[in-house]
C-alpha angles and dihedrals in degrees: 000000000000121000122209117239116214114240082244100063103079093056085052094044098045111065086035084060091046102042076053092058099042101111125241085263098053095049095044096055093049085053097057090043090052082049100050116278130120114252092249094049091040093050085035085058095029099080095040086049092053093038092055107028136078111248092240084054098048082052082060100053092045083056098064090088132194115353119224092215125030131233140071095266091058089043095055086060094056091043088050086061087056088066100211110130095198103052079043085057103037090049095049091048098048082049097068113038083061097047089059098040105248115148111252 
């Protein structure tokens, strides 16, 4: 049996495929730019946070959304809410190794 396929679909399906192949790094660091954070610090965190983090803890932090004021210092106190100490942890300390240039 063939099925028809609109002339939409493709439009639909393709951002969702590609959002499917974008690695844990990638994401990770979109999240942390949604939720304040310039792109180099977020890339600069992203690899230690995924490195270091669950999957299922690196889906909490994307969750945290869009911040209402930018910058790390703001970000640690939503993270905090998330009580999680390690992703607390983890997140502080990947902060500041990038803040003050060391590689990951």
């Amino acid at each position: 049996m063939f099925f028809r396929i609109s002339p939409w679909r493709p439009a639909v399906l393709l951002p969702l495929a590609l959002t499917a192949c974008a690695s844990p790094e990638s994401r990770t660091r979109d999240a942390l730019i949604k939720a304040g954070l310039s792109h180099d610090v977020a890339e600069c965190m992203a690899d230690q946070l995924v490195d270091n983090l669950s999957i299922a803890q690196l889906r909490r932090l994307s969750a945290l959304g869009k911040a209402e004021k930018k910058g790390v210092k703001h970000l640690l106190r939503r993270i905090r809410d998330l009580h999680d100490p390690q992703i607390v942890s983890v997140t502080a300390t990947a902060a500041a190794t990038c803040a003050i240039g060391l590689p990951g």
